[in-house]
DRENMI-738694 format. One record per residue: residue number from 1; residue in one letter; x, y, z of N, C-alpha, C in turn. Coordinates in pm, 1 decimal. Layout:
<pts>
PT  seq  type      n_px      n_py      n_pz     ca_px     ca_py     ca_pz      c_px      c_py      c_pz
PT  NUM     A         X         Y         Z         X         Y         Z         X         Y         Z
...
</pts>
This chain:
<pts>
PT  seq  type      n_px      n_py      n_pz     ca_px     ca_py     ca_pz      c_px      c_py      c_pz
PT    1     X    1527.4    4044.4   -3103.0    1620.0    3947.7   -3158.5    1548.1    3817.0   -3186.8
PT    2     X    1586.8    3758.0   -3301.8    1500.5    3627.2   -3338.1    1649.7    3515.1   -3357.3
PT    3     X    1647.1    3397.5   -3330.1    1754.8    3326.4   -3365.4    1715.3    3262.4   -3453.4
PT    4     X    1792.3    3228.3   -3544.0    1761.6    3155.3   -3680.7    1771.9    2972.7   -3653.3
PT    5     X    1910.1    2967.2   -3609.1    1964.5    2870.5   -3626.7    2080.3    2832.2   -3499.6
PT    6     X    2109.5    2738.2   -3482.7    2197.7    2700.3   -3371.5    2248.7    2594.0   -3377.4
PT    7     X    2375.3    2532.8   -3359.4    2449.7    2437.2   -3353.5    2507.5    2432.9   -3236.8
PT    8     X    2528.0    2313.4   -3128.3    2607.5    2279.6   -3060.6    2730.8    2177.0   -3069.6
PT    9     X    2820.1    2195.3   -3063.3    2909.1    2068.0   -3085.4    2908.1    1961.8   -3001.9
PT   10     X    2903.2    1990.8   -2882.7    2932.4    1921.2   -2765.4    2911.8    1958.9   -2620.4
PT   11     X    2762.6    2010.8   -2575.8    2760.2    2022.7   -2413.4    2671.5    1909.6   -2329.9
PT   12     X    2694.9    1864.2   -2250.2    2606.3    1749.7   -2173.7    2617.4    1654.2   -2278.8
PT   13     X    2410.4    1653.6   -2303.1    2404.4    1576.3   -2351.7    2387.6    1582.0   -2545.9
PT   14     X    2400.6    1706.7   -2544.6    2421.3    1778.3   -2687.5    2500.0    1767.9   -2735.9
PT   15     X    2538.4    1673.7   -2879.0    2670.2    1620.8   -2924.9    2586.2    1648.6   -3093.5
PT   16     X    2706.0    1778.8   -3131.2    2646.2    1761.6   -3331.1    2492.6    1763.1   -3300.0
PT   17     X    2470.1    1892.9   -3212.6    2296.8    1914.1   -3243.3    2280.0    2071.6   -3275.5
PT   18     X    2178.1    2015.1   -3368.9    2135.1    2128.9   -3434.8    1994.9    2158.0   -3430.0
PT   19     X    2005.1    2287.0   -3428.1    1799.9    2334.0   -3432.0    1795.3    2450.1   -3542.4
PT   20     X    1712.3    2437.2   -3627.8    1640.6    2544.9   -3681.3    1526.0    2611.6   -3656.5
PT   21     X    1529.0    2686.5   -3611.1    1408.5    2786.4   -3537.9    1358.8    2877.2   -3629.4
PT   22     X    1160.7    2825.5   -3643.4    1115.3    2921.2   -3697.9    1147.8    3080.3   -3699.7
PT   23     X    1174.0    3155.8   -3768.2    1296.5    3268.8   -3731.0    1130.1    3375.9   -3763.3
PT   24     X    1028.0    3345.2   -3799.1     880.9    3427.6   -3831.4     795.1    3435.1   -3693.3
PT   25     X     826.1    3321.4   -3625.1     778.7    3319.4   -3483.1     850.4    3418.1   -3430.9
PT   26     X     770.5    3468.8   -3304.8     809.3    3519.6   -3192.0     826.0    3428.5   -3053.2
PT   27     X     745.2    3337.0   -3061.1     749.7    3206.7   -2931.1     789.7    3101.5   -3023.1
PT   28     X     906.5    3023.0   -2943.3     917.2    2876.0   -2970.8     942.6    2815.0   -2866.8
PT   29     X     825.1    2654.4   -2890.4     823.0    2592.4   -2752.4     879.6    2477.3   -2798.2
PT   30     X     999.2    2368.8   -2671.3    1033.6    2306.7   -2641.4     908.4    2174.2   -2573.1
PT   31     X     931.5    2107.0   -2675.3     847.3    1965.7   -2615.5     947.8    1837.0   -2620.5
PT   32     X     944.1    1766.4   -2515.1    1031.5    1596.9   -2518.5    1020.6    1595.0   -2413.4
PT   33     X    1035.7    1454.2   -2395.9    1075.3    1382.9   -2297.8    1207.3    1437.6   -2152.3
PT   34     X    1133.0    1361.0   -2086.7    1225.2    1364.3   -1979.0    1405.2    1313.8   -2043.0
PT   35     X    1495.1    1406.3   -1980.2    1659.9    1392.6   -2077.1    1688.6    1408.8   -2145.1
PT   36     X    1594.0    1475.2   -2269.8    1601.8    1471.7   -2394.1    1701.5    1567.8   -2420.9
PT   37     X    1710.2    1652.9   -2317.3    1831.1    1800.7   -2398.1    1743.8    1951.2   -2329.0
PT   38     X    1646.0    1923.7   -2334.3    1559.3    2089.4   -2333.7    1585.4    2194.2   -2198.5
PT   39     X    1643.5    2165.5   -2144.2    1681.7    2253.6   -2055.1    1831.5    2299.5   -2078.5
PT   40     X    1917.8    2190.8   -2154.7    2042.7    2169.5   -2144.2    2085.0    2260.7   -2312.9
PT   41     X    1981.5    2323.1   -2367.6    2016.5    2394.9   -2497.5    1992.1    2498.7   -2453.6
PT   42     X    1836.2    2531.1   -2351.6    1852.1    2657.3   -2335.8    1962.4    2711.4   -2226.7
PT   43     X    1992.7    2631.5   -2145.4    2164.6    2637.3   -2095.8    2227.8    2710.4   -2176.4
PT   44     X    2268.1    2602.1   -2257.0    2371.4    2672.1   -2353.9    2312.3    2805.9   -2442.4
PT   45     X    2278.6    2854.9   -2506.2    2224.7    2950.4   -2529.0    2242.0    3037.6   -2453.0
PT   46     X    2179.0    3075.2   -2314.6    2224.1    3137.8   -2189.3    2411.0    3197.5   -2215.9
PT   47     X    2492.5    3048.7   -2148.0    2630.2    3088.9   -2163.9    2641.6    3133.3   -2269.0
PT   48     X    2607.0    3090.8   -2459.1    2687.6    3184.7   -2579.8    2657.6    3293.3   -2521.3
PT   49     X    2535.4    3369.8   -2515.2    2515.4    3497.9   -2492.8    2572.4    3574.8   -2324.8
PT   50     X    2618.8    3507.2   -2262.3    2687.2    3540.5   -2119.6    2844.5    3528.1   -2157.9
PT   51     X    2898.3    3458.6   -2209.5    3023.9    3479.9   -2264.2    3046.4    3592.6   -2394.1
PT   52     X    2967.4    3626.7   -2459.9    2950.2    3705.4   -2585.5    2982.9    3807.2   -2499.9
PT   53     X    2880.0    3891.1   -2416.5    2900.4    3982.4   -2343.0    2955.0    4012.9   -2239.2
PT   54     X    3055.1    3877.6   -2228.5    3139.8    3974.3   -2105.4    3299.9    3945.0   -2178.0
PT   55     X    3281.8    3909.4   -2310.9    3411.1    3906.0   -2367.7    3513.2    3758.4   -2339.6
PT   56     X    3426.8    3670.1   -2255.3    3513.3    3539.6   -2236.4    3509.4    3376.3   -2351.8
PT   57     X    3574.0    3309.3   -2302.7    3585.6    3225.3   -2422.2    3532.7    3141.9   -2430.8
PT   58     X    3474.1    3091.5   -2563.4    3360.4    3022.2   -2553.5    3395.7    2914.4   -2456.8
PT   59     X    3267.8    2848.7   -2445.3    3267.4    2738.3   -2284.5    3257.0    2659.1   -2362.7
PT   60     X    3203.9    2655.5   -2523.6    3192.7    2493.1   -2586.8    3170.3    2563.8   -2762.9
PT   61     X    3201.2    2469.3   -2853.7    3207.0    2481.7   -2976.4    3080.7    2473.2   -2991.9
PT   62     X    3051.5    2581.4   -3078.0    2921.2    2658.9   -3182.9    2897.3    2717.0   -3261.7
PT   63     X    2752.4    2718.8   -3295.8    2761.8    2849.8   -3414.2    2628.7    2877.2   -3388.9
PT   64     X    2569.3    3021.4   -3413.9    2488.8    3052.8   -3396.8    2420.1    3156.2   -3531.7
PT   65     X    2294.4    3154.8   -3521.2    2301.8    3276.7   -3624.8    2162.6    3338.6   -3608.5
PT   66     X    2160.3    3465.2   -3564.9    2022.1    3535.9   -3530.2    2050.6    3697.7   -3614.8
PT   67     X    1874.6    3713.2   -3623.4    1892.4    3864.7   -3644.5    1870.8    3943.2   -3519.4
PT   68     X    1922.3    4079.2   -3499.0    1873.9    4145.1   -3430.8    1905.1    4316.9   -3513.6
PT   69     X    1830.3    4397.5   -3443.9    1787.2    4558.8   -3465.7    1888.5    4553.3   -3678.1
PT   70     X    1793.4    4457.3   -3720.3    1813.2    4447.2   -3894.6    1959.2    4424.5   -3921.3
PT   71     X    2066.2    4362.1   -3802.2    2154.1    4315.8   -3870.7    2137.5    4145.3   -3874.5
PT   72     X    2278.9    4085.0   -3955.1    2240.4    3930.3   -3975.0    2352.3    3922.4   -3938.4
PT   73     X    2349.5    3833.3   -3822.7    2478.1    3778.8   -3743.8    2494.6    3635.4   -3712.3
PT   74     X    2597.4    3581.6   -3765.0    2644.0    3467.7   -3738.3    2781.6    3446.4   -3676.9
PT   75     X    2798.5    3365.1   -3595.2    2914.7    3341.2   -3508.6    2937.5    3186.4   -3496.0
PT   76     X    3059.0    3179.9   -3533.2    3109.0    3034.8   -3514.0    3216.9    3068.0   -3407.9
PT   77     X    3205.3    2919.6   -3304.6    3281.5    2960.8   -3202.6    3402.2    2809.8   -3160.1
PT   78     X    3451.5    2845.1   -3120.1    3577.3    2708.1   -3107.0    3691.1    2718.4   -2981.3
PT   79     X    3655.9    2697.0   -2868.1    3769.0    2721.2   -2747.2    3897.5    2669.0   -2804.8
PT   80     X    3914.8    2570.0   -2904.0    4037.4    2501.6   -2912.8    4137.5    2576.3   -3034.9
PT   81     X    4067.6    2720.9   -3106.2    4152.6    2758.9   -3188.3    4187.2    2853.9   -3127.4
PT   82     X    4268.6    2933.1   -3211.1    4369.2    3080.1   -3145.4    4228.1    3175.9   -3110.3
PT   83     X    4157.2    3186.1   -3239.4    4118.1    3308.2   -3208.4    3999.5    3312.2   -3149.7
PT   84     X    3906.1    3173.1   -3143.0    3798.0    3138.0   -3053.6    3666.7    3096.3   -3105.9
PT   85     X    3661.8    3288.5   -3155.5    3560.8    3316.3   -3226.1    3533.2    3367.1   -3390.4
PT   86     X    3476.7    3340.9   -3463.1    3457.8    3437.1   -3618.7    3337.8    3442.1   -3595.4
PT   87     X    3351.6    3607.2   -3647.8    3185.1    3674.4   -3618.1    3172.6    3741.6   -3740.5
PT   88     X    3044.0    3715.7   -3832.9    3033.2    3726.8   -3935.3    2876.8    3835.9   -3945.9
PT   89     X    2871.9    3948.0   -3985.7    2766.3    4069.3   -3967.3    2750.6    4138.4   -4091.5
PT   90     X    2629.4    4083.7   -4176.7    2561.6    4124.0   -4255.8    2678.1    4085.9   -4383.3
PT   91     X    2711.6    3969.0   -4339.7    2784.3    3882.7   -4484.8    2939.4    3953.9   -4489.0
PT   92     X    2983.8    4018.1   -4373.6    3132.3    4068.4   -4350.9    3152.1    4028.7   -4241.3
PT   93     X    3319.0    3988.8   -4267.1    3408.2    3979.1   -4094.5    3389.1    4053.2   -4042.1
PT   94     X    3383.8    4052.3   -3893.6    3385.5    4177.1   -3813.4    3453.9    4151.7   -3687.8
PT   95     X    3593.3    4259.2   -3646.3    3700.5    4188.9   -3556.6    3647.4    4208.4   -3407.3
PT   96     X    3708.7    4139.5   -3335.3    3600.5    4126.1   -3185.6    3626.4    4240.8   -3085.1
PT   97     X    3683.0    4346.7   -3173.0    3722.2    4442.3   -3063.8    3624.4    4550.5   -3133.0
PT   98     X    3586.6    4556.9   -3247.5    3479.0    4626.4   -3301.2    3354.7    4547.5   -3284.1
PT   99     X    3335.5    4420.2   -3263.9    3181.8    4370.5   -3180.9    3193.2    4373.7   -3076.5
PT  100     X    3273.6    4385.7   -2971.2    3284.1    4403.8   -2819.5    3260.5    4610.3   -2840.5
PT  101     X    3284.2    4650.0   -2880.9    3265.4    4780.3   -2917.7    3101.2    4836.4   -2961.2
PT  102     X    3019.9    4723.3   -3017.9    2928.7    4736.8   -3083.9    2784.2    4671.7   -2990.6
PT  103     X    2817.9    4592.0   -2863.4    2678.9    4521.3   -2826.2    2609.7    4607.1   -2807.5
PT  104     X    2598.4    4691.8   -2776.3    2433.9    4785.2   -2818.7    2395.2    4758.1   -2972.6
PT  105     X    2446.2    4693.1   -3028.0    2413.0    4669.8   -3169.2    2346.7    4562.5   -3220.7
PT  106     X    2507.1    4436.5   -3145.7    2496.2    4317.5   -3210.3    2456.2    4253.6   -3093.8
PT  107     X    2394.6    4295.6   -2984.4    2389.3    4191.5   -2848.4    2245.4    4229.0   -2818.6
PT  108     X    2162.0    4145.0   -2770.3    2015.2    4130.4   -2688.4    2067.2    4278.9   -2597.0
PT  109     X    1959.7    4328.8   -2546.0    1988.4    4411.2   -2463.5    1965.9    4360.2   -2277.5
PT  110     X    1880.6    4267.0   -2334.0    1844.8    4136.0   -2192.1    1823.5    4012.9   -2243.6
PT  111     X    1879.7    3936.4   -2157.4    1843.1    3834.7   -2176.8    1805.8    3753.4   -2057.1
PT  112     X    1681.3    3705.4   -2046.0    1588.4    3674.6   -1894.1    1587.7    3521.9   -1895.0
PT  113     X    1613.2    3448.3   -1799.8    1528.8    3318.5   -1782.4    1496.5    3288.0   -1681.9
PT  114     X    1451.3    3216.8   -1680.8    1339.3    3142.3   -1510.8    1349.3    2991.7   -1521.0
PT  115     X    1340.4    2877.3   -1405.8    1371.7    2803.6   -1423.9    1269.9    2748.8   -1286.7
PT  116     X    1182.9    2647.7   -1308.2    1092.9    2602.5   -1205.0    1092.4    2486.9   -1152.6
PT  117     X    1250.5    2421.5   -1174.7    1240.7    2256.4   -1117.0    1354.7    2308.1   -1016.4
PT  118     X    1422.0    2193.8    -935.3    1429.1    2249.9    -791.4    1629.5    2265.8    -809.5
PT  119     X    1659.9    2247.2    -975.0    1814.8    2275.5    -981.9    1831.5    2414.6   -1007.5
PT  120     X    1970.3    2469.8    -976.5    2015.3    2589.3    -959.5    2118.8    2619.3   -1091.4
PT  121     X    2150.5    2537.7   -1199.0    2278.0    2535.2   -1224.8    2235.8    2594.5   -1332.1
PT  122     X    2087.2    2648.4   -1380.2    2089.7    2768.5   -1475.9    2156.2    2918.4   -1446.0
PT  123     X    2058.3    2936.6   -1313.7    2056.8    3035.1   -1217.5    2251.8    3075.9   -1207.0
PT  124     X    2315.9    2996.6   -1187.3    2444.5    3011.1   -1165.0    2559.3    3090.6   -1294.3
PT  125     X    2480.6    3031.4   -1404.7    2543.4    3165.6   -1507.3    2542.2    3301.7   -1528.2
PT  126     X    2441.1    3325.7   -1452.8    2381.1    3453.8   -1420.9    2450.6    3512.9   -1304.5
PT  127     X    2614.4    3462.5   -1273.3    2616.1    3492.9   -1118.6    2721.4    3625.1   -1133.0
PT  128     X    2784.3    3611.8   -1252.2    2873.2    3719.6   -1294.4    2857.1    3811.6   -1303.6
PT  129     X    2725.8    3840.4   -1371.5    2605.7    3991.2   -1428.4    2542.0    4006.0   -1300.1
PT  130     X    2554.5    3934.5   -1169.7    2463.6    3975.9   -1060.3    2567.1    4045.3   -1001.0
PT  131     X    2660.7    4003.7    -958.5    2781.9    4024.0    -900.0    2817.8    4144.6    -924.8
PT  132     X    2814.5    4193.8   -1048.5    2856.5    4305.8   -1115.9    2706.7    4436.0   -1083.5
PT  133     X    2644.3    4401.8   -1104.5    2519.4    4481.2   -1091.6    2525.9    4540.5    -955.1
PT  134     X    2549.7    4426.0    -840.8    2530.8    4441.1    -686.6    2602.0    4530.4    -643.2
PT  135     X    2771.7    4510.0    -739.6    2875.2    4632.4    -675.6    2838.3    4766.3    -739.1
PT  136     X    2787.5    4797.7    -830.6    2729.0    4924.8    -904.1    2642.6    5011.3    -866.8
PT  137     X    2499.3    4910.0    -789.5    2430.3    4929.3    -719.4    2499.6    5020.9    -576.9
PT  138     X    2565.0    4919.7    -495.2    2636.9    4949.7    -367.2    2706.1    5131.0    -407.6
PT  139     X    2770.3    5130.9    -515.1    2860.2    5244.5    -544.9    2745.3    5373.5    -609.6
PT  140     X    2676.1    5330.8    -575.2    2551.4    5418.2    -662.5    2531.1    5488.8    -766.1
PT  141     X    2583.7    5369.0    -875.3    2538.2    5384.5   -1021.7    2400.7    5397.3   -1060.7
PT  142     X    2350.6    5462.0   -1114.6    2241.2    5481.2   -1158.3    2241.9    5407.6   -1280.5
PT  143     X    2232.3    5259.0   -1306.6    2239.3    5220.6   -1425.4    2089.5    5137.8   -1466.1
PT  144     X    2102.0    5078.3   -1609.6    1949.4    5015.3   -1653.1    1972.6    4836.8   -1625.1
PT  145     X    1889.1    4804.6   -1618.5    1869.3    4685.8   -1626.7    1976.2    4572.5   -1649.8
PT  146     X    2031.4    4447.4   -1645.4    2127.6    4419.5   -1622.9    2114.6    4350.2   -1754.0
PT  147     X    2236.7    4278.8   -1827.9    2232.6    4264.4   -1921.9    2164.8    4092.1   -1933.7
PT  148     X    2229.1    4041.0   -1824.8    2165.9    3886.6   -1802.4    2079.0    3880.7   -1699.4
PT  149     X    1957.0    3881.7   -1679.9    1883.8    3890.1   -1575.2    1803.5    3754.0   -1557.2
PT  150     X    1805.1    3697.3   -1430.2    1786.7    3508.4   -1346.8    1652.1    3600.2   -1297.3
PT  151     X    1534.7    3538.4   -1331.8    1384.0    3574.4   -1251.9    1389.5    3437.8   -1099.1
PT  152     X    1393.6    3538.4    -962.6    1371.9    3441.5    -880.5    1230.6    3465.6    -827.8
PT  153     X    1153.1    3368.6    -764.4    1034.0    3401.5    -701.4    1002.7    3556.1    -669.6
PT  154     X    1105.3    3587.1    -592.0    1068.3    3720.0    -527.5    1029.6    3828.4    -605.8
PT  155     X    1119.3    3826.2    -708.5    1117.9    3927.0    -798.3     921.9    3976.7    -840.6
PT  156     X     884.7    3826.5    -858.5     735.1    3857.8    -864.4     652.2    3930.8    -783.8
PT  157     X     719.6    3926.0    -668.4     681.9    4051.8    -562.2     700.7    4152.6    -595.1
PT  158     X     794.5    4187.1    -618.1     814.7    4291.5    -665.9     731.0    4369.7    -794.5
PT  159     X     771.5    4322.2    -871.4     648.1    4375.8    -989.5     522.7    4392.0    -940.2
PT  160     X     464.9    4297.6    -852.0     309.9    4350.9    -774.9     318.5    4476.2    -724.4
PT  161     X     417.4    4470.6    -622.7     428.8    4604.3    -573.2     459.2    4732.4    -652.3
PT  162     X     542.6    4700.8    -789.2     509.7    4810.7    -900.7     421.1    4860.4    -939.5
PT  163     X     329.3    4714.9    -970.6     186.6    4779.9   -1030.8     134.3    4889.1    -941.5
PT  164     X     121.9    4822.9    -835.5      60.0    4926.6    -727.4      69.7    5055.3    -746.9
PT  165     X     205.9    5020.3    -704.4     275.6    5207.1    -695.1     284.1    5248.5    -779.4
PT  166     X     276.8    5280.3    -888.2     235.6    5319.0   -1023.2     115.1    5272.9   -1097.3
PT  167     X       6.2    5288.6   -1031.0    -108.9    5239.8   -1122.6    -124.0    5323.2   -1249.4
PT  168     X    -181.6    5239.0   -1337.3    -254.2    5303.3   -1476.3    -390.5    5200.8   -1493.6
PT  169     X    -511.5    5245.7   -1575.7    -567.3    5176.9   -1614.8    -537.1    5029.3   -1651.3
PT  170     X    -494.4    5064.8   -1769.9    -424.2    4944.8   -1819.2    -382.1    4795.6   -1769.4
PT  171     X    -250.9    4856.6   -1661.9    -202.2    4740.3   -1604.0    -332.5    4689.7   -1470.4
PT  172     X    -424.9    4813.0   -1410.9    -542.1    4760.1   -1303.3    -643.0    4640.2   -1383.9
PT  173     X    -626.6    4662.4   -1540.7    -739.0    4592.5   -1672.6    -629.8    4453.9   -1599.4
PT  174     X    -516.8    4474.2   -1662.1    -451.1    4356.9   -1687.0    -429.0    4253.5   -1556.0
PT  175     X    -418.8    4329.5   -1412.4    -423.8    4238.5   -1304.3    -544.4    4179.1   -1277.6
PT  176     X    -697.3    4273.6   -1259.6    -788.7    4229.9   -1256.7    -835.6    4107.2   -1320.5
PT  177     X    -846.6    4066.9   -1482.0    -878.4    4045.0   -1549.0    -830.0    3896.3   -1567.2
PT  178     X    -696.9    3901.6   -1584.7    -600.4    3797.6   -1613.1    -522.3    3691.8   -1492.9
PT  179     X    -539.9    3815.7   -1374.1    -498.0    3761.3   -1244.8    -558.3    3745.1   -1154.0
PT  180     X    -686.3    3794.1   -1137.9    -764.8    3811.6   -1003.0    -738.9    3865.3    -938.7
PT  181     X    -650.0    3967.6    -949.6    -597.0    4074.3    -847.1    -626.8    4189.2    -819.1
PT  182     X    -728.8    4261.1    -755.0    -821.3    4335.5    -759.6    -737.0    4488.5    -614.8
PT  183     X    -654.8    4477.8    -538.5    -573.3    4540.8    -497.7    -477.3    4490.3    -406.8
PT  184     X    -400.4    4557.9    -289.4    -293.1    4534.6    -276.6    -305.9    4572.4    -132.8
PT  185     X    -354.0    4474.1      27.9    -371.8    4574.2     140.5    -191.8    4606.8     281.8
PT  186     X    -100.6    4517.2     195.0     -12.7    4553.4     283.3     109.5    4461.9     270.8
PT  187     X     239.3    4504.6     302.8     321.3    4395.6     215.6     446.1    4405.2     342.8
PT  188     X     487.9    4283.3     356.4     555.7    4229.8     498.6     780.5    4258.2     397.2
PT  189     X     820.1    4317.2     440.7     974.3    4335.6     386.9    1062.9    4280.5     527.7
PT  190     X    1100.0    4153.2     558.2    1235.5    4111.3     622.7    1398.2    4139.4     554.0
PT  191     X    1376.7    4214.8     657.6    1570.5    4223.3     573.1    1663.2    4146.3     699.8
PT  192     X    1775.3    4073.4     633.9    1868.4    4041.8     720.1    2052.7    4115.8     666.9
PT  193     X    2044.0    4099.6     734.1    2226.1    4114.2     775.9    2303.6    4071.5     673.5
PT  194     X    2341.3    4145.3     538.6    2403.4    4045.6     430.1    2566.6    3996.1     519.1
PT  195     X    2581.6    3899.0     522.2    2751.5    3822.5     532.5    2863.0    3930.1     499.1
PT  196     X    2857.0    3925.4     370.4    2970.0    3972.3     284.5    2977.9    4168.0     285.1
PT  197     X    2856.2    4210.1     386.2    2857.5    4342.2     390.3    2939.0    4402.8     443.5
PT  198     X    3046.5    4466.0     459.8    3154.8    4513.9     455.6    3172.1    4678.7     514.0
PT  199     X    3077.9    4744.7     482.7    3108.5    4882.1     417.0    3116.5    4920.0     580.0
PT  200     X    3213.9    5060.1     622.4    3249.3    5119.6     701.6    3204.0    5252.4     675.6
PT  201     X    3089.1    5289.0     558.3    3036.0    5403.3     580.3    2916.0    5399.4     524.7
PT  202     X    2823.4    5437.7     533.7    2650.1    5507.4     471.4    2555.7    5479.3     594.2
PT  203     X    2430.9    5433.8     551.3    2347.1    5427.4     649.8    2303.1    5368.2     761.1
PT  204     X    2351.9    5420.2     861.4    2410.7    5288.7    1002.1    2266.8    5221.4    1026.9
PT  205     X    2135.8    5221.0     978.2    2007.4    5210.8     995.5    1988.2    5054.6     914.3
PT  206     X    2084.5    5045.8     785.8    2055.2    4925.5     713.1    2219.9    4872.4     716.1
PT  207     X    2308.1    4893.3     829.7    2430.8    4808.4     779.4    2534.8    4899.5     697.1
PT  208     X    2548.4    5028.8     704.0    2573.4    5088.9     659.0    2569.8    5074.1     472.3
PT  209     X    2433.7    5060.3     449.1    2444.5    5026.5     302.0    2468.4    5178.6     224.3
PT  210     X    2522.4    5173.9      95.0    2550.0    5274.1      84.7    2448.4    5300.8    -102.2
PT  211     X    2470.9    5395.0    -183.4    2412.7    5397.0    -329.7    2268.4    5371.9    -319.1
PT  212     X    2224.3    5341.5    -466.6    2089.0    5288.5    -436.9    1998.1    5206.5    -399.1
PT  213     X    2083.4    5124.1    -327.5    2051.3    5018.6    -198.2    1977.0    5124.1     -91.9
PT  214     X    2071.0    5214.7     -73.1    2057.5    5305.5      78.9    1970.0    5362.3      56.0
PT  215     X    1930.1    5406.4     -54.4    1801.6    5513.3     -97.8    1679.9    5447.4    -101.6
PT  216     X    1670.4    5302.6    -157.3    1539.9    5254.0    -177.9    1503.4    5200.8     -39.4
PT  217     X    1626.1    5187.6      53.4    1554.6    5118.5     169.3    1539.2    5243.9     276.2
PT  218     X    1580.6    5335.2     241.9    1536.3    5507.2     340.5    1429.8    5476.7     281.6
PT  219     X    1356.5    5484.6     136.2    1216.8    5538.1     133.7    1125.5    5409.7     159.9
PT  220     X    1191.9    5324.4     170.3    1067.9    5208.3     244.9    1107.7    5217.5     370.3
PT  221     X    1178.8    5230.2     423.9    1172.9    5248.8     594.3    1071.3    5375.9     593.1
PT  222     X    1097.8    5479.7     567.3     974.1    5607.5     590.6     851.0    5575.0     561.3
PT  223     X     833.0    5459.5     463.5     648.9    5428.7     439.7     627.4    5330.6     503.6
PT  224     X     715.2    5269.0     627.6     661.9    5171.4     686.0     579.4    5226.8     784.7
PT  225     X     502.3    5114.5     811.5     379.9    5083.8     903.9     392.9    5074.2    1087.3
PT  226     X     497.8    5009.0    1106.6     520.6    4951.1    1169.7     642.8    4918.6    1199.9
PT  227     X     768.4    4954.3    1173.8     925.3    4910.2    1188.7     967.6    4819.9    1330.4
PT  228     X     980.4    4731.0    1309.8    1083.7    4657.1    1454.3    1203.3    4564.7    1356.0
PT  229     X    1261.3    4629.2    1439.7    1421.9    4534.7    1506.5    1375.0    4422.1    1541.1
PT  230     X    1504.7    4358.4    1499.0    1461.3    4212.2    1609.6    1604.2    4134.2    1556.6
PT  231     X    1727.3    4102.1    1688.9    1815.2    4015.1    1694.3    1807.5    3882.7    1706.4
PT  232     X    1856.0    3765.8    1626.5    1822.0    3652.0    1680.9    1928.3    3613.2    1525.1
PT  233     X    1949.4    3464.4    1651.2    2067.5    3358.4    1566.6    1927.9    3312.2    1431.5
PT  234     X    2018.3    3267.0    1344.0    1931.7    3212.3    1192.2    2008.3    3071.4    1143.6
PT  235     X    1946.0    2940.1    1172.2    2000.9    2844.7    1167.8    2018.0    2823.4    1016.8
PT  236     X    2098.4    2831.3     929.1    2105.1    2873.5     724.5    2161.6    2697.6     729.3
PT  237     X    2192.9    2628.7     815.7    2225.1    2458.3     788.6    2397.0    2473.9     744.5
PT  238     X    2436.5    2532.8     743.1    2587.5    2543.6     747.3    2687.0    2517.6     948.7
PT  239     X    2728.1    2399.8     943.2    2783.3    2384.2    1059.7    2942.3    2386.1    1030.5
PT  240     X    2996.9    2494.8    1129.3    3160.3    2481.5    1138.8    3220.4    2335.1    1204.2
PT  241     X    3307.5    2320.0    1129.0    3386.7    2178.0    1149.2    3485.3    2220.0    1246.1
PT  242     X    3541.5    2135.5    1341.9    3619.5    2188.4    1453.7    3766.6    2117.6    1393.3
</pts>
């Protein structure tokens, strides 16, 4: 997907702004000043496409217009009229129950961001598509990749530990080379006690987790090294008020 063009009406500090984006590029970089907007567009951007796909109403007046898999899509969007949205695909109307019908079509299939200063309030749009993923997971859907995916630190762990476990040439070229990462001698997994864990049946070993939660942590419990338990209070800075 390439975006052409973008209008905001009104978020933060984005009032009647517009960008035209080299649409021939594949990278476009954001340069300004401190306040200038640049975190606060790719914000927005984020929500059009997090509201697009979960069918809710726009959070702020826009228009957008990108290609993706050779169609030409433009969307003007408006919380304050009846119908919200007009979505316009390859120079025809197209009604939102046939583009809610169609995002394998007209929608990114991911859309990723990362965010390295010490606020959360990107991370937080992403909380709907996590939410949703987590219970799917728990019920043991076998599904792909999530449609809005928040990169946190850890995750980078993770992919190391992919490479590993699946070596190929290739990616050993690409760690070596690019990363200094020459192998992999042992990798430390703390799990705690989720809060909100609930379940009254699966694997009494992890909390009774159940789906493909329960499966990936059976086969890392069996390749561990070393397994201990260990009970103890965890001070998280939350104090009950009397």
């Amino acid at each position: 997907m390439r975006i052409d063009e973008v209008y905001i009406k009104n978020f933060k500090n984005l009032r009647n702004f517009k960008l035209d984006f080299d649409e021939k590029e594949m990278t476009t970089v954001l340069i300004g000043h401190n306040g200038t907007g640049k975190s606060n567009l790719i914000e927005a951007i984020v929500i059009i496409f997090r509201d697009l796909d979960l069918g809710n109403v726009p959070a702020f007046g826009y228009e957008i217009h990108y290609i993706i898999r050779s169609y030409d899509i433009k969307i003007f969007a408006d919380p304050q009229t009846k119908t919200h949205t007009k979505i316009i695909v390859d120079g025809k109307k197209v009604s939102h129950s046939n583009f809610n019908n169609n995002k394998d079509k007209y929608l990114p299939n991911n859309v990723f961001a990362y965010y390295s200063g010490p606020s959360n309030r990107l991370e937080s749009h992403f909380d709907k598509h996590q939410k949703k993923f987590y219970r799917e997971l728990l019920n043991g859907k076998d599904i792909p990749l999530r449609p809005l995916f928040y990169a946190r630190n850890i995750h980078s762990q993770f992919a190391l530990l992919s490479y590993f476990s699946f070596p190929d040439d290739q990616s050993t070229i690409f760690l070596s080379e690019y990363l200094g990462i020459s192998g992999l001698e042992s990798v430390l997994f703390v799990l705690k006690k989720p809060r909100s864990w609930k379940s009254k049946e699966g694997d009494e070993r992890f909390w009774n987790a159940r789906g493909v939660v329960q499966g990936f942590l059976s086969e890392l419990y069996r390749c561990s090294l070393a397994p201990i338990r260990n009970k103890e209070n965890i001070d998280i800075g939350f104090r009950k008020k009397n």
